[in-house]
C-alpha positions in Angstrom: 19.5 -12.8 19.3 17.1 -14.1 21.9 14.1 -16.0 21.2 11.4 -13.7 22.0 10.7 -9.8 23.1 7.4 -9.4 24.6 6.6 -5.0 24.7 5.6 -5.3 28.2 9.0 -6.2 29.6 10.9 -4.4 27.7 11.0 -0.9 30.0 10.1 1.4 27.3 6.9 3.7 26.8 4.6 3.7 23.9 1.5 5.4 23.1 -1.1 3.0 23.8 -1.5 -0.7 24.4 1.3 -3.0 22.9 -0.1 -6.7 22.6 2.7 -8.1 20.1 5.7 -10.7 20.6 8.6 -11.6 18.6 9.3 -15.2 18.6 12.0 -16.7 17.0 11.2 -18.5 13.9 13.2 -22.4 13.3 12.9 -22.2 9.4 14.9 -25.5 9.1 12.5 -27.5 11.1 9.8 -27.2 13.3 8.6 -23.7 11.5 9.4 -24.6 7.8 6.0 -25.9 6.4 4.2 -22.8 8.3 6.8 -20.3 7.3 6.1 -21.4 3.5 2.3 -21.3 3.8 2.2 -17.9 5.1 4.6 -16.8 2.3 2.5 -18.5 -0.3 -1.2 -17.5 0.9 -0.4 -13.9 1.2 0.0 -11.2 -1.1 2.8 -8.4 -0.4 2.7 -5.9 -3.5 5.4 -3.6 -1.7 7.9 -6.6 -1.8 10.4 -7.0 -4.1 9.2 -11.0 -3.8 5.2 -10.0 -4.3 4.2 -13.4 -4.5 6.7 -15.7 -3.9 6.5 -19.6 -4.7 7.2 -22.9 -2.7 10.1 -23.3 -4.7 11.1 -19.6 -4.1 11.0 -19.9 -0.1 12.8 -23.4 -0.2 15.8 -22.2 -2.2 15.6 -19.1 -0.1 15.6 -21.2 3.4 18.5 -23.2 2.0 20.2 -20.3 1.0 20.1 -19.0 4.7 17.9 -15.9 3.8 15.5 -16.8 7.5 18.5 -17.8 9.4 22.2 -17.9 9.4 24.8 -15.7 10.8 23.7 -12.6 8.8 19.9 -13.0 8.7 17.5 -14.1 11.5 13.6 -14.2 11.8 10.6 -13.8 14.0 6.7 -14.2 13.8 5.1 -11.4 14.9 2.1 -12.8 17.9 -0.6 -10.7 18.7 -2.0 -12.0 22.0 -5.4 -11.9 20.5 -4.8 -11.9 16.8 -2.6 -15.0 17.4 0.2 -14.8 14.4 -0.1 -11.9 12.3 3.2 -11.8 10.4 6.7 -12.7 10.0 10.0 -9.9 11.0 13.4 -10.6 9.5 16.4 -9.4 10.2 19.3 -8.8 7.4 23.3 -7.5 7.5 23.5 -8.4 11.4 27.0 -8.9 11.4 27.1 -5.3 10.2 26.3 -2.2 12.5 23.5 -1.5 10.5 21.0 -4.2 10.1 18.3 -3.7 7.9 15.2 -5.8 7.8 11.8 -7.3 6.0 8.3 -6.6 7.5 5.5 -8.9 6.4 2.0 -8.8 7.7 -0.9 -11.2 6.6 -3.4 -9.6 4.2 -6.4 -9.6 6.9 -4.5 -8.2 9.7 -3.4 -5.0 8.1 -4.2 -1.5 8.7 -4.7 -2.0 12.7 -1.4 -0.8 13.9 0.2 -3.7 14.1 3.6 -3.1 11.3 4.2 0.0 14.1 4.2 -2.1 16.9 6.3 -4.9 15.8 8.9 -2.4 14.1 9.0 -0.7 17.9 9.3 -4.4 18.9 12.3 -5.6 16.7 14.1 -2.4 17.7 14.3 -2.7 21.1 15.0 -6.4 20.5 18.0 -5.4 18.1 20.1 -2.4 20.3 18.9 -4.4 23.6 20.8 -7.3 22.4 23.2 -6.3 20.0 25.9 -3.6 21.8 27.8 -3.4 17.9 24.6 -2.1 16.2 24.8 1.5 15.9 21.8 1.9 13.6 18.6 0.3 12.4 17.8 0.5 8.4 14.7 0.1 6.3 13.8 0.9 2.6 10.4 0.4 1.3 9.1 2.0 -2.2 8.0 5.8 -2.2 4.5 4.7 -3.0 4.3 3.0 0.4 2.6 5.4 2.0 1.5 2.9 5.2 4.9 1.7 5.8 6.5 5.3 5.6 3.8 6.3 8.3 5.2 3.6 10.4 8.6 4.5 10.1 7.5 8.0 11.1 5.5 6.9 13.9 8.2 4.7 15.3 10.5 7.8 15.6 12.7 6.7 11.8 13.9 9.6 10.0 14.1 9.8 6.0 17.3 10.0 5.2 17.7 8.6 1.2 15.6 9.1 -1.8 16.6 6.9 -4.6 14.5 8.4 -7.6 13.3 5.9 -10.1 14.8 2.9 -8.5 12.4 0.4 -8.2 11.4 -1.3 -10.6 7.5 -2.3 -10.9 7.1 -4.0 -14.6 6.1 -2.4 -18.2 9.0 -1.0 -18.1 7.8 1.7 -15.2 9.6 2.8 -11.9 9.3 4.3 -8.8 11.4 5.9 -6.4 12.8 4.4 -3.0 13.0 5.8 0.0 15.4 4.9 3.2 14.6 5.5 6.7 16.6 5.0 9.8 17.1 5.2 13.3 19.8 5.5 15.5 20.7 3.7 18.5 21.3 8.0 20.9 17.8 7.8 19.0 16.3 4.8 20.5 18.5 5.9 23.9 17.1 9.4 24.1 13.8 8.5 22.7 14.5 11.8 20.5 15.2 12.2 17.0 18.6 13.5 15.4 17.6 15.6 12.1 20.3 16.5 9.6 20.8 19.1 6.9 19.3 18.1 3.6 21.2 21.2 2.0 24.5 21.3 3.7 26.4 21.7 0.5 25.4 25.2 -1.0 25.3 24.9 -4.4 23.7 27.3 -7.4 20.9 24.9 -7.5 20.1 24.9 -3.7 20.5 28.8 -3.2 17.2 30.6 -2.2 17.5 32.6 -5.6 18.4 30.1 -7.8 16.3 29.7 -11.1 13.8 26.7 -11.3 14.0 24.9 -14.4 11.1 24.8 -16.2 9.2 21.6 -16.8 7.2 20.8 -20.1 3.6 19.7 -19.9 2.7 16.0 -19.4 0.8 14.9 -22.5 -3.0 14.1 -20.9 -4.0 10.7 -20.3 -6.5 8.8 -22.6 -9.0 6.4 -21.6 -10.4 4.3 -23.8 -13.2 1.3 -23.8 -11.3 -1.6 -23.5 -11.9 -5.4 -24.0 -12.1 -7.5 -20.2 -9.3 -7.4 -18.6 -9.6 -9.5 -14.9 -5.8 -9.8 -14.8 -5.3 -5.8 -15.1 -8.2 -5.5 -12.3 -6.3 -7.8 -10.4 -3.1 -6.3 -10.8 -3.9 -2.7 -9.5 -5.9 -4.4 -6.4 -3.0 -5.7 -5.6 -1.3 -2.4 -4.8 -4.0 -0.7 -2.7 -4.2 -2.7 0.1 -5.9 0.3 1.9 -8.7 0.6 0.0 -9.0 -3.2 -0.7 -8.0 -5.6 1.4 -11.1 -7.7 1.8 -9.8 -11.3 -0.5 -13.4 -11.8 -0.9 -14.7 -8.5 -2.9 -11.6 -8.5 -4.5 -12.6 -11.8 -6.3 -16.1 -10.6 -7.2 -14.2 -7.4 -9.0 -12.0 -9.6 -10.3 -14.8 -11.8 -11.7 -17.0 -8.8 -12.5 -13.8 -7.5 -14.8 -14.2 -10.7 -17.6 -17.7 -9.6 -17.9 -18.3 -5.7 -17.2 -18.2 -2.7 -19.7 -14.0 -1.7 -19.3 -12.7 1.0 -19.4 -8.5 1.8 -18.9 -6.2 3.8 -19.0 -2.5 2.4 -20.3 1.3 4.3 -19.7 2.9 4.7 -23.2 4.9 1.8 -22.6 1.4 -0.2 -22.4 1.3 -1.0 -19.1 -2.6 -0.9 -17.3 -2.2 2.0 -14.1 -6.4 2.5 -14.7 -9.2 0.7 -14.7 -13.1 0.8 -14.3 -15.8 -1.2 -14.7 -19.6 0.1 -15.5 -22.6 -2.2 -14.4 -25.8 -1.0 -17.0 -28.8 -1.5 -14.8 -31.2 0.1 -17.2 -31.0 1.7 -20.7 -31.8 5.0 -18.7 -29.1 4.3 -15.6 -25.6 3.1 -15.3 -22.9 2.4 -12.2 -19.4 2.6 -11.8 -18.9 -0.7 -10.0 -15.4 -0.8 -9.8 -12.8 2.1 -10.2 -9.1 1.7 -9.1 -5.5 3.6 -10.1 -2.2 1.9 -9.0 -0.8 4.1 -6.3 2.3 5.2 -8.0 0.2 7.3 -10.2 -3.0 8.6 -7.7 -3.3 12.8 -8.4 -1.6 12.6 -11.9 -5.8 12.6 -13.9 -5.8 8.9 -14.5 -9.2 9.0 -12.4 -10.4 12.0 -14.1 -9.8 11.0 -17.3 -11.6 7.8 -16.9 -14.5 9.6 -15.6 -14.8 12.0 -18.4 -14.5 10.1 -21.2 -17.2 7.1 -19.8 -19.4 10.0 -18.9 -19.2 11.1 -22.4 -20.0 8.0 -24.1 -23.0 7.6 -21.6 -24.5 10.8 -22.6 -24.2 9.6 -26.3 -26.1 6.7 -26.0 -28.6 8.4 -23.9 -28.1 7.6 -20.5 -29.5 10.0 -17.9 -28.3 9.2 -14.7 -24.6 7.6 -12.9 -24.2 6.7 -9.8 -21.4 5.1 -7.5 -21.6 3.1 -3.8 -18.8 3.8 -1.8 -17.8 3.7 2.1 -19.7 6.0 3.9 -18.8 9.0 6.0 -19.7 7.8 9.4 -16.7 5.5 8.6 -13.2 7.0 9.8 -11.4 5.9 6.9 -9.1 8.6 5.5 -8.5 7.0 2.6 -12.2 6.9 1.5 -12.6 10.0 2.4 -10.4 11.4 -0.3 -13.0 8.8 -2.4 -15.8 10.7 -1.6 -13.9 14.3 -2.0 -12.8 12.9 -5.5 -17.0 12.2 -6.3 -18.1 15.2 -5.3 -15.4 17.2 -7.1 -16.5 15.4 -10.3 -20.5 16.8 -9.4 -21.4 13.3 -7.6 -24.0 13.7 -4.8 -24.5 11.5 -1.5 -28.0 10.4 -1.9 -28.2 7.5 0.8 -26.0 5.9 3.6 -26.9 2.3 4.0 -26.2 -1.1 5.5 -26.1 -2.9 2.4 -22.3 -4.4 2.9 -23.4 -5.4 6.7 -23.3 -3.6 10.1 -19.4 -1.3 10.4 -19.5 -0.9 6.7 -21.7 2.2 6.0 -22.6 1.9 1.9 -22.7 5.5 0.6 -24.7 5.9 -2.9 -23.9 8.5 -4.6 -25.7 10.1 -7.9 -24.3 12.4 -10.7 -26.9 13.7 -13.4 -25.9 13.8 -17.1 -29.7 15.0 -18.6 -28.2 18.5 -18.9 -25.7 17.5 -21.5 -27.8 14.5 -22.6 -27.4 13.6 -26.0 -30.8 12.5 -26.2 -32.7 14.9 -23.5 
Protein backbone atom coordinates (compact mmCIF):
# COMPACT_ATOMS: atom_id res chain seq x y z
CA UNK A 1 0.00 0.00 0.00
CA UNK A 2 1.68 3.37 -0.34
CA UNK A 3 3.10 5.26 2.28
CA UNK A 4 0.88 8.09 2.78
CA UNK A 5 -2.77 9.48 1.54
CA UNK A 6 -3.12 13.15 2.11
CA UNK A 7 -7.48 14.02 1.58
CA UNK A 8 -6.50 16.86 -0.50
CA UNK A 9 -5.09 14.88 -3.35
CA UNK A 10 -7.11 12.31 -3.35
CA UNK A 11 -10.03 13.79 -5.92
CA UNK A 12 -12.88 13.07 -3.81
CA UNK A 13 -15.46 15.54 -2.04
CA UNK A 14 -16.29 15.68 1.57
CA UNK A 15 -18.27 17.86 3.59
CA UNK A 16 -16.05 20.27 5.04
CA UNK A 17 -12.27 20.71 5.56
CA UNK A 18 -10.21 17.47 5.62
CA UNK A 19 -6.74 18.23 7.45
CA UNK A 20 -5.70 14.38 8.11
CA UNK A 21 -2.74 12.07 6.51
CA UNK A 22 -2.11 8.53 6.67
CA UNK A 23 1.50 7.75 7.04
CA UNK A 24 2.85 4.55 6.99
CA UNK A 25 3.85 3.26 10.25
CA UNK A 26 7.74 1.06 10.41
CA UNK A 27 6.66 -0.94 13.67
CA UNK A 28 10.02 -2.91 13.40
CA UNK A 29 12.16 0.06 13.55
CA UNK A 30 12.10 3.60 13.35
CA UNK A 31 8.25 3.67 14.75
CA UNK A 32 8.46 0.91 17.42
CA UNK A 33 9.17 2.73 20.74
CA UNK A 34 6.46 5.46 19.58
CA UNK A 35 3.96 2.89 18.38
CA UNK A 36 4.19 1.23 22.07
CA UNK A 37 3.91 4.52 24.01
CA UNK A 38 0.81 5.53 22.25
CA UNK A 39 -0.60 2.05 22.93
CA UNK A 40 0.31 2.11 26.50
CA UNK A 41 -0.65 5.86 27.51
CA UNK A 42 -4.02 5.61 26.06
CA UNK A 43 -7.17 4.08 27.07
CA UNK A 44 -9.55 2.40 24.28
CA UNK A 45 -12.58 0.88 26.36
CA UNK A 46 -14.32 -0.20 22.84
CA UNK A 47 -11.21 -2.39 22.08
CA UNK A 48 -11.02 -5.77 22.58
CA UNK A 49 -7.20 -4.91 23.79
CA UNK A 50 -8.53 -1.91 26.39
CA UNK A 51 -5.32 -1.35 27.82
CA UNK A 52 -2.85 -3.18 26.30
CA UNK A 53 0.82 -3.69 27.93
CA UNK A 54 4.54 -3.28 26.63
CA UNK A 55 4.65 -6.90 26.64
CA UNK A 56 1.25 -7.11 24.83
CA UNK A 57 2.35 -4.78 21.72
CA UNK A 58 5.93 -6.43 21.52
CA UNK A 59 4.59 -9.97 21.11
CA UNK A 60 1.94 -8.39 18.95
CA UNK A 61 4.69 -6.54 16.59
CA UNK A 62 6.56 -9.83 16.47
CA UNK A 63 3.64 -11.62 15.63
CA UNK A 64 3.13 -9.34 12.56
CA UNK A 65 -0.18 -7.93 13.87
CA UNK A 66 1.28 -3.88 12.49
CA UNK A 67 2.81 -5.22 9.55
CA UNK A 68 3.20 -8.26 7.34
CA UNK A 69 1.50 -9.38 4.28
CA UNK A 70 -2.01 -9.54 5.85
CA UNK A 71 -1.87 -6.52 8.22
CA UNK A 72 -0.47 -3.03 7.61
CA UNK A 73 -0.54 0.31 9.66
CA UNK A 74 -0.79 4.07 9.54
CA UNK A 75 -0.66 7.11 12.02
CA UNK A 76 -3.30 9.27 11.51
CA UNK A 77 -1.56 13.29 11.19
CA UNK A 78 -3.62 16.12 11.71
CA UNK A 79 -1.82 19.07 10.10
CA UNK A 80 -2.44 21.02 13.25
CA UNK A 81 -3.13 18.39 15.84
CA UNK A 82 0.12 16.72 14.73
CA UNK A 83 -0.45 12.75 15.45
CA UNK A 84 -3.74 11.93 16.64
CA UNK A 85 -4.00 8.13 16.25
CA UNK A 86 -2.90 4.96 14.74
CA UNK A 87 -5.24 3.11 11.49
CA UNK A 88 -4.60 -0.61 10.88
CA UNK A 89 -5.43 -2.59 8.35
CA UNK A 90 -6.28 -6.52 8.70
CA UNK A 91 -7.26 -9.65 6.11
CA UNK A 92 -5.54 -7.61 3.07
CA UNK A 93 -4.85 -10.45 1.16
CA UNK A 94 -8.62 -11.00 1.29
CA UNK A 95 -11.21 -8.88 -0.69
CA UNK A 96 -12.55 -7.66 2.34
CA UNK A 97 -10.15 -6.08 4.62
CA UNK A 98 -11.25 -5.14 7.83
CA UNK A 99 -9.51 -2.71 10.13
CA UNK A 100 -8.59 -1.15 13.83
CA UNK A 101 -9.30 2.66 14.56
CA UNK A 102 -7.41 4.15 17.49
CA UNK A 103 -7.56 7.76 18.44
CA UNK A 104 -5.63 9.31 21.56
CA UNK A 105 -7.85 10.05 24.46
CA UNK A 106 -7.58 14.08 24.13
CA UNK A 107 -8.17 14.22 20.57
CA UNK A 108 -11.54 12.54 20.51
CA UNK A 109 -14.89 13.84 19.71
CA UNK A 110 -13.66 16.48 17.00
CA UNK A 111 -14.36 14.55 13.83
CA UNK A 112 -11.39 13.22 13.39
CA UNK A 113 -12.25 8.88 13.49
CA UNK A 114 -14.66 10.17 10.36
CA UNK A 115 -12.05 11.72 8.53
CA UNK A 116 -9.35 9.18 8.82
CA UNK A 117 -11.98 6.23 8.10
CA UNK A 118 -12.89 8.38 4.65
CA UNK A 119 -9.00 8.53 4.49
CA UNK A 120 -8.09 4.78 4.74
CA UNK A 121 -10.88 4.05 2.25
CA UNK A 122 -9.87 5.79 -0.47
CA UNK A 123 -6.36 4.73 0.35
CA UNK A 124 -7.59 0.94 0.30
CA UNK A 125 -9.86 0.70 -3.24
CA UNK A 126 -7.38 3.42 -4.73
CA UNK A 127 -4.59 1.08 -4.31
CA UNK A 128 -5.90 -2.26 -4.00
CA UNK A 129 -8.03 -3.25 -7.50
CA UNK A 130 -8.88 -7.00 -5.59
CA UNK A 131 -10.68 -5.33 -2.61
CA UNK A 132 -14.27 -5.49 -3.36
CA UNK A 133 -15.30 -4.27 0.16
CA UNK A 134 -14.23 -2.47 3.31
CA UNK A 135 -15.33 -4.17 6.89
CA UNK A 136 -15.61 -2.93 10.40
CA UNK A 137 -17.21 -4.28 13.64
CA UNK A 138 -17.24 -2.28 16.77
CA UNK A 139 -19.53 -3.08 19.94
CA UNK A 140 -23.34 -1.98 19.75
CA UNK A 141 -22.74 0.31 22.65
CA UNK A 142 -20.42 2.29 20.45
CA UNK A 143 -22.47 4.80 19.64
CA UNK A 144 -19.53 7.35 18.31
CA UNK A 145 -17.99 4.90 16.15
CA UNK A 146 -21.37 3.66 14.64
CA UNK A 147 -21.98 7.49 13.79
CA UNK A 148 -18.85 7.41 11.92
CA UNK A 149 -19.59 4.59 10.00
CA UNK A 150 -22.82 6.15 9.13
CA UNK A 151 -21.33 9.39 8.25
CA UNK A 152 -18.77 7.85 6.09
CA UNK A 153 -21.50 6.35 3.83
CA UNK A 154 -21.02 2.31 5.85
CA UNK A 155 -24.16 0.49 5.97
CA UNK A 156 -25.13 -2.00 8.97
CA UNK A 157 -25.22 -5.07 7.69
CA UNK A 158 -24.66 -7.76 10.91
CA UNK A 159 -25.91 -7.76 14.41
CA UNK A 160 -24.34 -10.37 16.51
CA UNK A 161 -26.55 -10.31 19.77
CA UNK A 162 -24.64 -10.95 22.98
CA UNK A 163 -21.33 -11.40 21.42
CA UNK A 164 -18.98 -9.35 23.08
CA UNK A 165 -17.89 -10.03 25.99
CA UNK A 166 -17.28 -7.15 28.64
CA UNK A 167 -16.36 -9.02 32.15
CA UNK A 168 -18.77 -10.19 35.23
CA UNK A 169 -19.91 -12.46 33.17
CA UNK A 170 -22.05 -9.64 31.03
CA UNK A 171 -22.29 -9.08 27.14
CA UNK A 172 -23.12 -7.02 24.59
CA UNK A 173 -24.10 -7.21 21.08
CA UNK A 174 -21.78 -6.42 17.93
CA UNK A 175 -22.55 -4.79 15.19
CA UNK A 176 -20.86 -4.98 11.46
CA UNK A 177 -20.81 -2.24 8.97
CA UNK A 178 -19.46 -2.13 5.49
CA UNK A 179 -18.90 -0.46 2.40
CA UNK A 180 -18.57 -1.38 -0.87
CA UNK A 181 -16.17 -0.47 -3.49
CA UNK A 182 -19.80 0.64 -6.64
CA UNK A 183 -20.26 2.39 -3.06
CA UNK A 184 -17.15 4.31 -2.77
CA UNK A 185 -17.39 4.57 -6.91
CA UNK A 186 -20.88 6.06 -7.00
CA UNK A 187 -20.48 7.80 -3.75
CA UNK A 188 -24.11 6.14 -3.13
CA UNK A 189 -25.20 3.61 -0.93
CA UNK A 190 -26.54 0.04 -1.85
CA UNK A 191 -29.29 -0.99 0.89
CA UNK A 192 -30.51 -4.56 1.10
CA UNK A 193 -33.55 -6.39 2.49
CA UNK A 194 -33.33 -7.18 6.16
CA UNK A 195 -36.60 -9.37 5.65
CA UNK A 196 -36.08 -11.10 2.36
CA UNK A 197 -36.94 -14.44 3.75
CA UNK A 198 -40.79 -14.30 4.79
CA UNK A 199 -41.21 -16.19 7.57
CA UNK A 200 -44.29 -16.53 10.35
CA UNK A 201 -42.09 -14.46 12.60
CA UNK A 202 -41.46 -11.61 10.02
CA UNK A 203 -45.12 -11.43 8.55
CA UNK A 204 -46.87 -8.07 9.34
CA UNK A 205 -49.53 -10.15 11.39
CA UNK A 206 -47.44 -12.33 13.18
CA UNK A 207 -47.89 -12.50 17.11
CA UNK A 208 -45.14 -10.75 19.25
CA UNK A 209 -44.04 -12.87 22.02
CA UNK A 210 -44.55 -11.52 25.14
CA UNK A 211 -41.72 -10.56 27.35
CA UNK A 212 -41.71 -10.83 31.27
CA UNK A 213 -40.83 -7.84 33.46
CA UNK A 214 -37.17 -7.10 34.31
CA UNK A 215 -36.94 -7.34 38.10
CA UNK A 216 -36.03 -3.42 39.15
CA UNK A 217 -32.72 -2.45 40.01
CA UNK A 218 -31.52 -1.82 43.62
CA UNK A 219 -29.10 0.70 44.80
CA UNK A 220 -27.61 0.42 47.80
CA UNK A 221 -24.94 2.49 50.03
CA UNK A 222 -21.92 0.97 49.31
CA UNK A 223 -18.36 0.88 50.81
CA UNK A 224 -15.54 3.17 48.35
CA UNK A 225 -15.09 1.80 45.44
CA UNK A 226 -12.34 4.05 43.17
CA UNK A 227 -11.72 0.97 40.95
CA UNK A 228 -15.69 0.67 40.08
CA UNK A 229 -15.60 4.65 39.40
CA UNK A 230 -12.76 4.09 37.31
CA UNK A 231 -14.07 1.35 35.48
CA UNK A 232 -17.45 2.91 34.18
CA UNK A 233 -15.34 6.30 33.26
CA UNK A 234 -13.65 4.29 31.22
CA UNK A 235 -16.57 3.52 28.91
CA UNK A 236 -17.96 7.12 28.48
CA UNK A 237 -15.44 8.74 26.73
CA UNK A 238 -18.22 11.33 25.71
CA UNK A 239 -19.08 12.54 28.76
CA UNK A 240 -15.58 12.16 30.26
CA UNK A 241 -12.69 12.41 28.56
CA UNK A 242 -10.78 15.02 30.44
CA UNK A 243 -7.67 12.43 32.25
CA UNK A 244 -7.55 15.13 34.75
CA UNK A 245 -11.25 15.25 36.44
CA UNK A 246 -11.31 11.81 35.88
CA UNK A 247 -8.54 11.32 38.56
CA UNK A 248 -10.17 13.75 41.07
CA UNK A 249 -13.55 11.37 40.73
CA UNK A 250 -11.43 8.69 40.93
CA UNK A 251 -9.82 10.07 44.09
CA UNK A 252 -13.09 11.55 45.38
CA UNK A 253 -14.57 7.66 45.03
CA UNK A 254 -12.02 6.19 48.21
CA UNK A 255 -13.46 8.94 50.20
CA UNK A 256 -17.17 10.05 49.21
CA UNK A 257 -20.59 8.69 50.49
CA UNK A 258 -21.15 5.55 47.49
CA UNK A 259 -23.74 4.67 46.28
CA UNK A 260 -24.04 1.51 43.31
CA UNK A 261 -25.85 -0.33 41.67
CA UNK A 262 -24.53 -4.14 40.88
CA UNK A 263 -25.98 -6.71 37.80
CA UNK A 264 -26.89 -10.05 39.52
CA UNK A 265 -23.83 -11.51 38.49
CA UNK A 266 -22.14 -8.69 40.84
CA UNK A 267 -20.61 -6.71 38.40
CA UNK A 268 -20.70 -2.51 39.24
CA UNK A 269 -22.87 -0.80 35.92
CA UNK A 270 -23.78 2.34 38.64
CA UNK A 271 -22.17 4.47 40.69
CA UNK A 272 -22.55 7.86 42.59
CA UNK A 273 -20.88 9.69 44.85
CA UNK A 274 -22.54 12.43 47.45
CA UNK A 275 -20.34 15.38 48.73
CA UNK A 276 -22.20 16.53 52.44
CA UNK A 277 -21.57 20.25 52.49
CA UNK A 278 -23.74 20.83 55.43
CA UNK A 279 -26.02 18.78 57.78
CA UNK A 280 -28.87 20.81 55.90
CA UNK A 281 -27.38 20.31 52.08
CA UNK A 282 -25.93 17.55 50.05
CA UNK A 283 -24.39 17.20 46.18
CA UNK A 284 -24.27 14.55 43.81
CA UNK A 285 -20.63 15.00 42.79
CA UNK A 286 -20.22 12.25 40.63
CA UNK A 287 -22.90 10.02 38.89
CA UNK A 288 -22.03 7.63 35.97
CA UNK A 289 -23.77 4.24 34.25
CA UNK A 290 -21.72 2.15 31.89
CA UNK A 291 -23.23 2.72 28.48
CA UNK A 292 -24.41 -0.75 27.83
CA UNK A 293 -27.00 -0.19 30.25
CA UNK A 294 -28.07 3.90 29.89
CA UNK A 295 -32.31 3.96 29.75
CA UNK A 296 -32.71 0.56 31.57
CA UNK A 297 -33.41 2.84 35.57
CA UNK A 298 -29.93 2.32 36.82
CA UNK A 299 -29.80 6.27 37.16
CA UNK A 300 -33.22 6.42 38.51
CA UNK A 301 -32.87 4.02 40.88
CA UNK A 302 -29.75 5.59 42.29
CA UNK A 303 -31.47 8.81 42.56
CA UNK A 304 -34.41 7.56 44.47
CA UNK A 305 -33.12 5.55 46.88
CA UNK A 306 -30.09 8.42 47.91
CA UNK A 307 -32.87 10.91 47.94
CA UNK A 308 -34.70 8.80 50.32
CA UNK A 309 -32.03 8.19 52.78
CA UNK A 310 -31.41 12.09 52.63
CA UNK A 311 -34.76 12.98 53.61
CA UNK A 312 -34.34 10.47 56.54
CA UNK A 313 -31.60 12.00 58.03
CA UNK A 314 -32.98 15.36 57.49
CA UNK A 315 -31.47 16.91 54.68
CA UNK A 316 -33.44 19.70 52.93
CA UNK A 317 -31.88 20.51 49.83
CA UNK A 318 -29.67 18.38 46.67
CA UNK A 319 -28.15 19.90 44.16
CA UNK A 320 -25.90 18.81 41.03
CA UNK A 321 -23.20 20.95 38.70
CA UNK A 322 -23.29 19.90 35.37
CA UNK A 323 -22.35 21.37 31.68
CA UNK A 324 -24.38 24.07 30.83
CA UNK A 325 -26.76 24.78 28.10
CA UNK A 326 -25.01 27.33 26.18
CA UNK A 327 -22.74 24.33 25.56
CA UNK A 328 -23.63 22.29 22.28
CA UNK A 329 -23.01 19.04 23.79
CA UNK A 330 -25.81 16.53 22.98
CA UNK A 331 -24.78 14.29 25.30
CA UNK A 332 -25.16 16.65 28.24
CA UNK A 333 -28.06 17.70 27.14
CA UNK A 334 -29.84 14.44 27.72
CA UNK A 335 -27.94 15.12 31.43
CA UNK A 336 -29.76 17.97 32.01
CA UNK A 337 -33.24 16.41 30.54
CA UNK A 338 -32.50 13.43 32.92
CA UNK A 339 -32.26 16.29 36.14
CA UNK A 340 -35.10 18.01 35.37
CA UNK A 341 -37.22 14.86 34.73
CA UNK A 342 -36.21 13.83 38.32
CA UNK A 343 -37.68 17.68 39.67
CA UNK A 344 -33.97 19.22 39.47
CA UNK A 345 -33.97 23.00 38.60
CA UNK A 346 -31.24 25.13 36.76
CA UNK A 347 -30.46 27.78 39.34
CA UNK A 348 -27.10 29.32 37.91
CA UNK A 349 -24.78 29.05 34.78
CA UNK A 350 -21.29 29.80 35.77
CA UNK A 351 -17.59 29.90 34.88
CA UNK A 352 -16.44 27.83 37.63
CA UNK A 353 -14.65 25.00 35.35
CA UNK A 354 -12.91 27.99 33.22
CA UNK A 355 -13.97 29.98 30.07
CA UNK A 356 -15.91 27.16 27.07
CA UNK A 357 -17.03 25.16 29.98
CA UNK A 358 -20.42 26.68 31.18
CA UNK A 359 -21.00 25.03 34.99
CA UNK A 360 -24.80 24.56 35.30
CA UNK A 361 -26.02 24.23 39.17
CA UNK A 362 -28.80 22.73 39.48
CA UNK A 363 -31.20 22.38 42.84
CA UNK A 364 -33.95 19.72 43.72
CA UNK A 365 -35.91 20.38 47.11
CA UNK A 366 -36.74 17.40 49.43
CA UNK A 367 -38.46 19.73 52.56
CA UNK A 368 -41.80 18.55 51.21
CA UNK A 369 -41.22 14.95 52.08
CA UNK A 370 -38.68 15.84 54.70
CA UNK A 371 -38.41 13.50 57.34
CA UNK A 372 -37.66 16.08 59.75
CA UNK A 373 -39.54 19.31 58.17
Amino acid sequence: MSDDVDLSTTGRQYRGPMPVRLTRLEPYDVDRSALIDFLTRNSFPFHAHSRPTVTDIEQRIAAGTFRDEDNDSYWIEHHDLGRVGIFRFEDLQDGNPMFDLRLSSRFRGRGLGEQALKAATDLLFSTMPHANRFEGQTRADNVAMRKIFVNCGWLKEAHYREAWPIGGGEHVATVGYSILRRDWDNEQLTTFDWNDLQTPENRSDAVTPTVSAKKPWQAIKSKPDPKAVEQILATLPEWFGQPESNAEYIEAATTMETWTVRTEAGTVIGVTLINHHFAEAAEIHFTAVTKTHHGQGVGTSMISAIEADLRQRGVLMLTVKTLGSSHPDPGYARTRQFYRKHGFIPLEETTLWGEGTPCLVMVKSLVAESANP
